[in-house]
N, CA, C and O atoms as a Maestro MAE file, in Angstrom:
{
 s_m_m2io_version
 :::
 2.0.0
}

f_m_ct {
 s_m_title
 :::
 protein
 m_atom[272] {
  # First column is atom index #
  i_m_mmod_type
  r_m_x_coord
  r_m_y_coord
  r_m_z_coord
  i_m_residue_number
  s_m_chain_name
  s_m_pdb_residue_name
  s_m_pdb_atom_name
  i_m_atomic_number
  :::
  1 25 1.606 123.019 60.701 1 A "UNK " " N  " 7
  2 3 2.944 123.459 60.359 1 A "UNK " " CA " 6
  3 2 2.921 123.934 58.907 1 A "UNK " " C  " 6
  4 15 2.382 123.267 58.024 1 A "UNK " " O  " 8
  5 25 3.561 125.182 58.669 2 A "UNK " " N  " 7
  6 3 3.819 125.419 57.486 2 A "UNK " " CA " 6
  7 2 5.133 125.228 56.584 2 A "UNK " " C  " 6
  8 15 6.134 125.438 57.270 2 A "UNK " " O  " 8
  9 25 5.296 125.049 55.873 3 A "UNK " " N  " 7
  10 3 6.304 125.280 55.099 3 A "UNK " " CA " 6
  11 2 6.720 125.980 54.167 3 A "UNK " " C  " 6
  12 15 6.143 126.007 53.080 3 A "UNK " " O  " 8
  13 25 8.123 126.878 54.511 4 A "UNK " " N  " 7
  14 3 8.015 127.958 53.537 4 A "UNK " " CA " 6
  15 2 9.494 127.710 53.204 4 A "UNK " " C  " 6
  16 15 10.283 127.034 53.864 4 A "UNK " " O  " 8
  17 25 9.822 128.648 51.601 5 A "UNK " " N  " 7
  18 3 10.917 128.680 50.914 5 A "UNK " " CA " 6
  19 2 11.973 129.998 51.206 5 A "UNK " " C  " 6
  20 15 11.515 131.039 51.676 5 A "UNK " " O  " 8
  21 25 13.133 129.886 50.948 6 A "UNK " " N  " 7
  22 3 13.802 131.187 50.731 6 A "UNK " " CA " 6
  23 2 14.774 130.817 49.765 6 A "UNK " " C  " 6
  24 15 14.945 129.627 49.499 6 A "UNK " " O  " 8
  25 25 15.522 131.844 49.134 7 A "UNK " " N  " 7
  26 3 16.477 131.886 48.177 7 A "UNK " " CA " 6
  27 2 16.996 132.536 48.879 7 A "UNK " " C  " 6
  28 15 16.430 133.248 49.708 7 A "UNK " " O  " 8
  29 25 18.766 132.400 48.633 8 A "UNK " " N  " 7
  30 3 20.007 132.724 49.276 8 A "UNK " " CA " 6
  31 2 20.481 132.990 48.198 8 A "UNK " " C  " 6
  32 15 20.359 132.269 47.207 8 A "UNK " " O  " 8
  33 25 21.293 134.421 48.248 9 A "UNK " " N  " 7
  34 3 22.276 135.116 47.171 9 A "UNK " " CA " 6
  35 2 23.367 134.319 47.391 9 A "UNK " " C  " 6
  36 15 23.741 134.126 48.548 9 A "UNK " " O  " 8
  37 25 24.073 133.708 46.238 10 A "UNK " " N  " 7
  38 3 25.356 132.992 46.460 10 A "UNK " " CA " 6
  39 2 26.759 133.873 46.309 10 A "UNK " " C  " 6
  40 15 27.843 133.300 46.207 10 A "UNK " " O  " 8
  41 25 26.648 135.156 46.306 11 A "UNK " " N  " 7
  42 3 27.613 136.090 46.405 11 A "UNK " " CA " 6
  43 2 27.353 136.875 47.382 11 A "UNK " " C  " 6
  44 15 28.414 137.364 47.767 11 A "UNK " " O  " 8
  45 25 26.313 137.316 48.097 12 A "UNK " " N  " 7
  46 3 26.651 138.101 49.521 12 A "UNK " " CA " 6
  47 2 26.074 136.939 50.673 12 A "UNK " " C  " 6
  48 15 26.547 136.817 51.803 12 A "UNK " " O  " 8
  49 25 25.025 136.182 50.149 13 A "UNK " " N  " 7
  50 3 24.654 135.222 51.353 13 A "UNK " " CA " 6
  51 2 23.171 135.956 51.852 13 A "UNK " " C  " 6
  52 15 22.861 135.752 53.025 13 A "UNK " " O  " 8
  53 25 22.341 136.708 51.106 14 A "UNK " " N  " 7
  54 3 21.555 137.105 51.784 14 A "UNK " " CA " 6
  55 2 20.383 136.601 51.596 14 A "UNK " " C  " 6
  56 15 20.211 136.145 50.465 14 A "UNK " " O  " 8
  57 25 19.196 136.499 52.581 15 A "UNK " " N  " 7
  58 3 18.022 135.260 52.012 15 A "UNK " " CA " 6
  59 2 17.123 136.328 51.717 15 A "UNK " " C  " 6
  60 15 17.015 137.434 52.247 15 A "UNK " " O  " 8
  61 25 16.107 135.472 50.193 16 A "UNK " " N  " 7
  62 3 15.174 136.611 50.668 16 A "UNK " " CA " 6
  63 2 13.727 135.531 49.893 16 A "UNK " " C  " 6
  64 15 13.949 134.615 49.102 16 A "UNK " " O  " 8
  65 25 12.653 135.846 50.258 17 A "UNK " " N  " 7
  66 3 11.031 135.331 50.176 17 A "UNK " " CA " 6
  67 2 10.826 134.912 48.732 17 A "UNK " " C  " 6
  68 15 10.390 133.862 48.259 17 A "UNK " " O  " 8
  69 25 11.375 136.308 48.021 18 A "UNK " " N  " 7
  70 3 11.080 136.059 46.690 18 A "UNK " " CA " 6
  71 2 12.172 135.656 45.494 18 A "UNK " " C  " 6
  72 15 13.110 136.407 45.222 18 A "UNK " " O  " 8
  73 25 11.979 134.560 44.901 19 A "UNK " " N  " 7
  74 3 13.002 134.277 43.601 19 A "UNK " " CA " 6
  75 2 13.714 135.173 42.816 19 A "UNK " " C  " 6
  76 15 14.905 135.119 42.513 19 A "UNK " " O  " 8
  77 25 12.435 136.450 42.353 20 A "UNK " " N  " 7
  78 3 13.144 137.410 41.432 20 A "UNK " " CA " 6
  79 2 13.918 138.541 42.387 20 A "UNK " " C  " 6
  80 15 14.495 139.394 41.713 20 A "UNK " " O  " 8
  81 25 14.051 138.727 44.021 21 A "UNK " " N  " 7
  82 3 14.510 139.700 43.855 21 A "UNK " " CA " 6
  83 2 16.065 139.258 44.634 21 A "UNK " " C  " 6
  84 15 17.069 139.943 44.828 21 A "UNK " " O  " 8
  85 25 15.753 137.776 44.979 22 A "UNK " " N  " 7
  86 3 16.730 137.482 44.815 22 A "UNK " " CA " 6
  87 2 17.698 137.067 43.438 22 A "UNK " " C  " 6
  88 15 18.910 136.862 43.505 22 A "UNK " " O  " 8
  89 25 17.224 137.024 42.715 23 A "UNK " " N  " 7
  90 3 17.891 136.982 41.308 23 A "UNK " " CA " 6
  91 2 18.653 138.373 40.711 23 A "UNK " " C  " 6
  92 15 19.644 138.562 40.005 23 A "UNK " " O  " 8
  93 25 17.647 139.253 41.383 24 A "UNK " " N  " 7
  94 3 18.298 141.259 41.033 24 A "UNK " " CA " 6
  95 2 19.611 141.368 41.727 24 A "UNK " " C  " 6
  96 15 20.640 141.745 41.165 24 A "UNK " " O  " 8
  97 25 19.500 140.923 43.321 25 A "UNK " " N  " 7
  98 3 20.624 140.840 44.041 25 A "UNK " " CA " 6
  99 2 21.897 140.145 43.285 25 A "UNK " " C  " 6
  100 15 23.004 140.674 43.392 25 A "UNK " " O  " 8
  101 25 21.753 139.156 42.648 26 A "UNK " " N  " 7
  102 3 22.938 138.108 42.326 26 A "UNK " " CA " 6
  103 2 23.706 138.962 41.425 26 A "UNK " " C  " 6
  104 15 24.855 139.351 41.632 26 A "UNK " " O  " 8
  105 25 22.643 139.341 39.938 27 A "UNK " " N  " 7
  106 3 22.824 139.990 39.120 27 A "UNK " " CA " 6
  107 2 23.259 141.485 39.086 27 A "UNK " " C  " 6
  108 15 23.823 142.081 38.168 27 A "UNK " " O  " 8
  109 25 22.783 142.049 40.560 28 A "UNK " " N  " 7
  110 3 23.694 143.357 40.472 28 A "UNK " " CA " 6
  111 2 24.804 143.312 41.208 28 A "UNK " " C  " 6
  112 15 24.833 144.367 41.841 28 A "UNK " " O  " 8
  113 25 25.881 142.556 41.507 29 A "UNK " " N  " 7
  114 3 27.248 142.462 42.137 29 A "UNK " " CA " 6
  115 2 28.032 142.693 41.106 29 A "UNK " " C  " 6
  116 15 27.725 142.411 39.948 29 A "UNK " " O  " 8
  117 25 28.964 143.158 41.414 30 A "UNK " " N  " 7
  118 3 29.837 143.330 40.242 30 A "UNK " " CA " 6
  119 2 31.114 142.728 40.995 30 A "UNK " " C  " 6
  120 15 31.747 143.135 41.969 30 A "UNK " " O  " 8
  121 25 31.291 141.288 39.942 31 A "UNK " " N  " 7
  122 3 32.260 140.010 40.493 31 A "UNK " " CA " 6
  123 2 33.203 140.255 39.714 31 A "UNK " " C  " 6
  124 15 34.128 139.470 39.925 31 A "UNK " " O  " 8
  125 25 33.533 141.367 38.464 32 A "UNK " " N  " 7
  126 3 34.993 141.030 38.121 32 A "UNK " " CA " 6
  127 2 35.353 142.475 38.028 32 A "UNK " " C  " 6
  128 15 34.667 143.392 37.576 32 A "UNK " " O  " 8
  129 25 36.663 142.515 38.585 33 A "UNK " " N  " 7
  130 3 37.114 143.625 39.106 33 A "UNK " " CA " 6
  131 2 38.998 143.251 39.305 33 A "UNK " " C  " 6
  132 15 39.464 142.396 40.058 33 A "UNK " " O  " 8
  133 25 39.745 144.129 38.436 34 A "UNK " " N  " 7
  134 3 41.182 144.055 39.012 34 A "UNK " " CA " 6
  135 2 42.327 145.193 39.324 34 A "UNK " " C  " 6
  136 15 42.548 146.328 38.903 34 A "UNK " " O  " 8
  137 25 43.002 144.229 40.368 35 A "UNK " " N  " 7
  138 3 43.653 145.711 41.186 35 A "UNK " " CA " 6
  139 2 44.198 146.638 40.006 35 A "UNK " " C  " 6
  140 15 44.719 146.180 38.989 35 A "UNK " " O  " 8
  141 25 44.071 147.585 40.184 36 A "UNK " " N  " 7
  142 3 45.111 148.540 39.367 36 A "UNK " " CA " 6
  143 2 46.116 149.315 40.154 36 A "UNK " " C  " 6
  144 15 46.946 150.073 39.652 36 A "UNK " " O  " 8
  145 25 45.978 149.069 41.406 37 A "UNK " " N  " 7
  146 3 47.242 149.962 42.264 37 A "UNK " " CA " 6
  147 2 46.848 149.736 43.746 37 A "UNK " " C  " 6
  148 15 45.677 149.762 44.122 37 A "UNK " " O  " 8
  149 25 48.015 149.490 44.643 38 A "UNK " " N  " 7
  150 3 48.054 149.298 45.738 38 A "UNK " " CA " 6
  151 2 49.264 150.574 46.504 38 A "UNK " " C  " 6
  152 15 50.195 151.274 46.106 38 A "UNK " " O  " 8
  153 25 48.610 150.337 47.666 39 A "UNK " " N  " 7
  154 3 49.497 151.455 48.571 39 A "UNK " " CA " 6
  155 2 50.546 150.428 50.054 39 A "UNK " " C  " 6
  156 15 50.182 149.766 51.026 39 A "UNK " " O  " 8
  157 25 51.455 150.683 49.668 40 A "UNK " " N  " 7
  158 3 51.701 150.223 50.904 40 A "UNK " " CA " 6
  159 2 52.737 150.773 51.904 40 A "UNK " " C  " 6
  160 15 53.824 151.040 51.391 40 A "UNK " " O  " 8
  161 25 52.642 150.955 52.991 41 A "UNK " " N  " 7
  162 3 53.278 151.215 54.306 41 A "UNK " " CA " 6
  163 2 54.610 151.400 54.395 41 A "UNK " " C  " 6
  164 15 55.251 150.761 53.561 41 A "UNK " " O  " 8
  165 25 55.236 152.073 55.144 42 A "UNK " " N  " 7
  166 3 56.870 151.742 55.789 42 A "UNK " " CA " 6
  167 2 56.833 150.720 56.754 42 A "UNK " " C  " 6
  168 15 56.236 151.009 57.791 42 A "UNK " " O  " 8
  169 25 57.355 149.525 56.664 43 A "UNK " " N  " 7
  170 3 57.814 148.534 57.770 43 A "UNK " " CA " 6
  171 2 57.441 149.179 58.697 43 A "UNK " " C  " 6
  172 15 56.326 148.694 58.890 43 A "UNK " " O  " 8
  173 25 57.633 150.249 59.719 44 A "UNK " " N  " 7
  174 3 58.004 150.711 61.396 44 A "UNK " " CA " 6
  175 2 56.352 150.934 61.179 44 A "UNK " " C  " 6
  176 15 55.731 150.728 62.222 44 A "UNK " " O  " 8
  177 25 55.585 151.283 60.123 45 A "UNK " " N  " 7
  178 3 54.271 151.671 60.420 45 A "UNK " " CA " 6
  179 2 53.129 150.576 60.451 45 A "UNK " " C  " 6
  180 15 52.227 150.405 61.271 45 A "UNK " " O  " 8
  181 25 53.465 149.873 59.268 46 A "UNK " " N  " 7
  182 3 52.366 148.951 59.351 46 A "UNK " " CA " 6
  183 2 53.397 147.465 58.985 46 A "UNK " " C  " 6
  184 15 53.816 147.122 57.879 46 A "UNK " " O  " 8
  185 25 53.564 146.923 60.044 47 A "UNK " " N  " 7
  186 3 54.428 145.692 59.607 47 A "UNK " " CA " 6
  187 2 54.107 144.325 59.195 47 A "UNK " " C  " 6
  188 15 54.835 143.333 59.162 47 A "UNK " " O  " 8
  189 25 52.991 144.455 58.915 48 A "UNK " " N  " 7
  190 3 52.716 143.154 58.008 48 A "UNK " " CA " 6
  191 2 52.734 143.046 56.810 48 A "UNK " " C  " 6
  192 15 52.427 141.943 56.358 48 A "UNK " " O  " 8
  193 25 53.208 144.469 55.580 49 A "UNK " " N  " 7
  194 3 53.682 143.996 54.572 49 A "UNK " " CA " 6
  195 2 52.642 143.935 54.000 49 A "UNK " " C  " 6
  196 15 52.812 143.951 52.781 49 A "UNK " " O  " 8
  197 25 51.214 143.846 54.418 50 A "UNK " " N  " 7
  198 3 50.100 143.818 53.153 50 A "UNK " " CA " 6
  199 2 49.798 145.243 52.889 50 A "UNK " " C  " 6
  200 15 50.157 146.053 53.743 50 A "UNK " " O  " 8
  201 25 49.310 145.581 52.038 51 A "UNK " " N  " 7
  202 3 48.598 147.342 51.507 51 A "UNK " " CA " 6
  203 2 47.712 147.426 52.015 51 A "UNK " " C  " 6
  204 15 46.905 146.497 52.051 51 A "UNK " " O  " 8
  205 25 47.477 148.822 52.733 52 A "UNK " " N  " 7
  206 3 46.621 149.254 53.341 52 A "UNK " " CA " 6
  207 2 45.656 149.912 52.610 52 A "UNK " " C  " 6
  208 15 44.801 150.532 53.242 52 A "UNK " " O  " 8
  209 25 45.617 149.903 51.264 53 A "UNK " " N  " 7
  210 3 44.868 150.410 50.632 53 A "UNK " " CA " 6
  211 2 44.924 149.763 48.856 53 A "UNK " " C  " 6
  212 15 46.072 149.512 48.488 53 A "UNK " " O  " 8
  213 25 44.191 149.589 48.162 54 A "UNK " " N  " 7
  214 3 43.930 149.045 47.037 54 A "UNK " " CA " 6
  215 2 43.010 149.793 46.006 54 A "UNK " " C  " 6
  216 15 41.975 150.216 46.521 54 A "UNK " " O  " 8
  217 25 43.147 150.037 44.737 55 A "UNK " " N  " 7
  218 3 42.058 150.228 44.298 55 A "UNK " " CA " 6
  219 2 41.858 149.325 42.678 55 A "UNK " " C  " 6
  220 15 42.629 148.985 41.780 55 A "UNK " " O  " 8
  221 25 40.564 149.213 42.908 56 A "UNK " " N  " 7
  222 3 40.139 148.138 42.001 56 A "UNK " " CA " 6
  223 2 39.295 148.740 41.009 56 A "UNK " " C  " 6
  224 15 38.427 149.572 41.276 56 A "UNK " " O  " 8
  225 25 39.643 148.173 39.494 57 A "UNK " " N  " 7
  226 3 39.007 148.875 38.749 57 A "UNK " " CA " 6
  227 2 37.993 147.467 38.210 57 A "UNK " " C  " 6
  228 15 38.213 146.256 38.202 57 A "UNK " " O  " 8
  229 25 36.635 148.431 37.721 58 A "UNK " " N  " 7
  230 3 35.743 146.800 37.796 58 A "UNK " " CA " 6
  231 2 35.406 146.796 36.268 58 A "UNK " " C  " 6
  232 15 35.865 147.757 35.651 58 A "UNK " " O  " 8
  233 25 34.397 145.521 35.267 59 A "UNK " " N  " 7
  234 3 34.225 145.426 33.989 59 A "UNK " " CA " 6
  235 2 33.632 146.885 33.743 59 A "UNK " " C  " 6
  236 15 34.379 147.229 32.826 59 A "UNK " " O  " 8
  237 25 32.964 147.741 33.908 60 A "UNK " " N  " 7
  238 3 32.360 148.716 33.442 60 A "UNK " " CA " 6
  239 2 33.419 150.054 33.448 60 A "UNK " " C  " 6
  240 15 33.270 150.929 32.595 60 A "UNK " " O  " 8
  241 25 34.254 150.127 34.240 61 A "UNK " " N  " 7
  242 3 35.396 151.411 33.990 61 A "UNK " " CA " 6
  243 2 35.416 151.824 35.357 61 A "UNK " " C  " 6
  244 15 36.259 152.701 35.541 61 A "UNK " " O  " 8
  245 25 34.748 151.480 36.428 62 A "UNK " " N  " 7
  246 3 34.088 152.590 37.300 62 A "UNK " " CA " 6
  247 2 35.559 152.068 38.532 62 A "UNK " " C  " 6
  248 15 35.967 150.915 38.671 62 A "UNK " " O  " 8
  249 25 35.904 152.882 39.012 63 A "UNK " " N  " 7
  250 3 36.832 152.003 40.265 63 A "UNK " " CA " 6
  251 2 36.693 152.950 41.159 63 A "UNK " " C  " 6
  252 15 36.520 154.167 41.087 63 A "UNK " " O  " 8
  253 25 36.856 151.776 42.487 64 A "UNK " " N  " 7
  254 3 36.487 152.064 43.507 64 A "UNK " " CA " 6
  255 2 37.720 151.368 44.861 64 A "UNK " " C  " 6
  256 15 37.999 150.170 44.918 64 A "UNK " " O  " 8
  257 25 38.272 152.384 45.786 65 A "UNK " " N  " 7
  258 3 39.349 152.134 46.860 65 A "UNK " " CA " 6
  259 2 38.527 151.568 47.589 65 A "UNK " " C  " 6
  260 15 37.317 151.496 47.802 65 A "UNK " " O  " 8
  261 25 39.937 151.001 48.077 66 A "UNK " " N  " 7
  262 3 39.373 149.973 49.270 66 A "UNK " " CA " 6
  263 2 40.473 150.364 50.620 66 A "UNK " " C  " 6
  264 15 41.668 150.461 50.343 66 A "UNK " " O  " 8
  265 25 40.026 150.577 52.054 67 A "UNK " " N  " 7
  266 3 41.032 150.602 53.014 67 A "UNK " " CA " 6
  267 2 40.965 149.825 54.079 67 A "UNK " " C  " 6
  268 15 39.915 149.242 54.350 67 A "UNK " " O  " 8
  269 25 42.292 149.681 54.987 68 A "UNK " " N  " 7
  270 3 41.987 149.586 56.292 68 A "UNK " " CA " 6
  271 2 41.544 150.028 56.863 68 A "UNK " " C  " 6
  272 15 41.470 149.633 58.027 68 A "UNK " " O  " 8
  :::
 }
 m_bond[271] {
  # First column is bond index #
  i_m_from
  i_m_to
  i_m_order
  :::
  1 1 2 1
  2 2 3 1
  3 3 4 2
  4 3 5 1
  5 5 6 1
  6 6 7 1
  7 7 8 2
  8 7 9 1
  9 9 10 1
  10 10 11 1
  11 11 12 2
  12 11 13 1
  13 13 14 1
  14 14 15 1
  15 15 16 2
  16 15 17 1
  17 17 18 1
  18 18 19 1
  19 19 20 2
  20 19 21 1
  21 21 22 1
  22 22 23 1
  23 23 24 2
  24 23 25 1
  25 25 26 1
  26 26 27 1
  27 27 28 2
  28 27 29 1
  29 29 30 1
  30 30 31 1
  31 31 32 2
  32 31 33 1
  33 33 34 1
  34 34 35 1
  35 35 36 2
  36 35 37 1
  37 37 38 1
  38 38 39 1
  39 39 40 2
  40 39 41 1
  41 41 42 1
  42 42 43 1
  43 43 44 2
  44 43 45 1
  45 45 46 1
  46 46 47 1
  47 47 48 2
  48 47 49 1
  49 49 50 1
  50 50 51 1
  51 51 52 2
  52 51 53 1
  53 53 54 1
  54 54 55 1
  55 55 56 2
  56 55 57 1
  57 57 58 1
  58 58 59 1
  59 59 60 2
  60 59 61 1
  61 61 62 1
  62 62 63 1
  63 63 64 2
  64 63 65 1
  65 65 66 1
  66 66 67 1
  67 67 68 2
  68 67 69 1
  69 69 70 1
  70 70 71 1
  71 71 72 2
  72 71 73 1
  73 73 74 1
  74 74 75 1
  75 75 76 2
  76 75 77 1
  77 77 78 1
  78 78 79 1
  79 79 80 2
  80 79 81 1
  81 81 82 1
  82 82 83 1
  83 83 84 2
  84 83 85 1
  85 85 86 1
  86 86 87 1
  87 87 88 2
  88 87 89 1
  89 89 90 1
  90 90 91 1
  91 91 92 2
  92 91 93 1
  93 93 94 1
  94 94 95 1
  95 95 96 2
  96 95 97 1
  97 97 98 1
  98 98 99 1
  99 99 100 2
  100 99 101 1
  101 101 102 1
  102 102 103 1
  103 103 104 2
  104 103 105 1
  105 105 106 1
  106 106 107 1
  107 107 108 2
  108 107 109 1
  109 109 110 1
  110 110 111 1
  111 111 112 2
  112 111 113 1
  113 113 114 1
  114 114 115 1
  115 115 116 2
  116 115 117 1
  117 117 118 1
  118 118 119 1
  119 119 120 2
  120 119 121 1
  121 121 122 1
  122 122 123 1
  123 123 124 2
  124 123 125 1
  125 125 126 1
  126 126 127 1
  127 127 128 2
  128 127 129 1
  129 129 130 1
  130 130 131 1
  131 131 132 2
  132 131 133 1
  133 133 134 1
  134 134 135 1
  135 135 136 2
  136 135 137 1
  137 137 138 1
  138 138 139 1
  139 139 140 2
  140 139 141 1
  141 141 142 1
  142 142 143 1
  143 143 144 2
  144 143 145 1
  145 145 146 1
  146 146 147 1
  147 147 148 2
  148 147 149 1
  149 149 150 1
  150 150 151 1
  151 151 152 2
  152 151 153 1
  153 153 154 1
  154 154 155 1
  155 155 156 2
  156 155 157 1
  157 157 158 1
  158 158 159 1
  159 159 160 2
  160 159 161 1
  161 161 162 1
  162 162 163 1
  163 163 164 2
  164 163 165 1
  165 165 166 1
  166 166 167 1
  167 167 168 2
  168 167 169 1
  169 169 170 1
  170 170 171 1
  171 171 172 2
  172 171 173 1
  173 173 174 1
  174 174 175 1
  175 175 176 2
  176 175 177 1
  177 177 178 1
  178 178 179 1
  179 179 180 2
  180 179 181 1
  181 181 182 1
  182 182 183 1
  183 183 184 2
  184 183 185 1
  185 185 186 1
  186 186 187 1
  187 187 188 2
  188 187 189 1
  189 189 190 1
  190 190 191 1
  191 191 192 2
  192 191 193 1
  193 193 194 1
  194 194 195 1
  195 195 196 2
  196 195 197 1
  197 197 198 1
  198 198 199 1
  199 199 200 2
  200 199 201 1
  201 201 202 1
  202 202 203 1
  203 203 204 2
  204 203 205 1
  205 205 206 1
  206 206 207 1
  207 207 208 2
  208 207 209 1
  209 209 210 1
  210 210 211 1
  211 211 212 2
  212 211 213 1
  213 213 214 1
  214 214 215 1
  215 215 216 2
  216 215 217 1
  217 217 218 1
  218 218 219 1
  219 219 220 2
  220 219 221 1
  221 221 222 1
  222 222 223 1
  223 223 224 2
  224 223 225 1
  225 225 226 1
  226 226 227 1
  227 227 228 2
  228 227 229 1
  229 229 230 1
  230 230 231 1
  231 231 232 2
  232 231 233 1
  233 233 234 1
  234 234 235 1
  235 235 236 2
  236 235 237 1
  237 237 238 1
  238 238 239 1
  239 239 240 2
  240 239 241 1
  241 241 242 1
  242 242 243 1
  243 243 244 2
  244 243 245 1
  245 245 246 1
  246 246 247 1
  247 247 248 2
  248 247 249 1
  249 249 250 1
  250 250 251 1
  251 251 252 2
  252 251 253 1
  253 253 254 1
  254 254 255 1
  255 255 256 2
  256 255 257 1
  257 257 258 1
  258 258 259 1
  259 259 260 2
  260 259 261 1
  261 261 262 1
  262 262 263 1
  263 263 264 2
  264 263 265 1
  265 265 266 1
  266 266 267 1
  267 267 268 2
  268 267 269 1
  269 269 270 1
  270 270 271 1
  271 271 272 2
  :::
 }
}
């Protein structure tokens, strides 16, 4: 029997063989990010009241939408 290791990214969850490239993974997410504008619906269209669309601007300037 062998025994072997993996590292798990604790921000996407992904495993991988090696330490450092799971360490590249961790380190390239970009975890802080805030809304700067949301879109939202007419009641008769989308009736749950949440936005169907968002966009988030992240620490570096760069922003990026998000949809249903």
């Amino acid at each position: 029997m062998k025994e072997t290791t993996c590292w798990k990214c604790d921000i996407c969850g992904t495993e991988y063989k090696d330490k450092k490239k799971c360490e590249q993974c961790e380190a390239g997410h970009k975890k802080k990010g805030k809304i700067v504008k949301m879109r939202h619906l007419p009641y008769t269209s989308y009736p749950s009241g949440y936005p169907d669309k968002i966009t988030v601007k992240f620490e570096n300037g760069v922003e990026k939408v998000y949809s249903m």
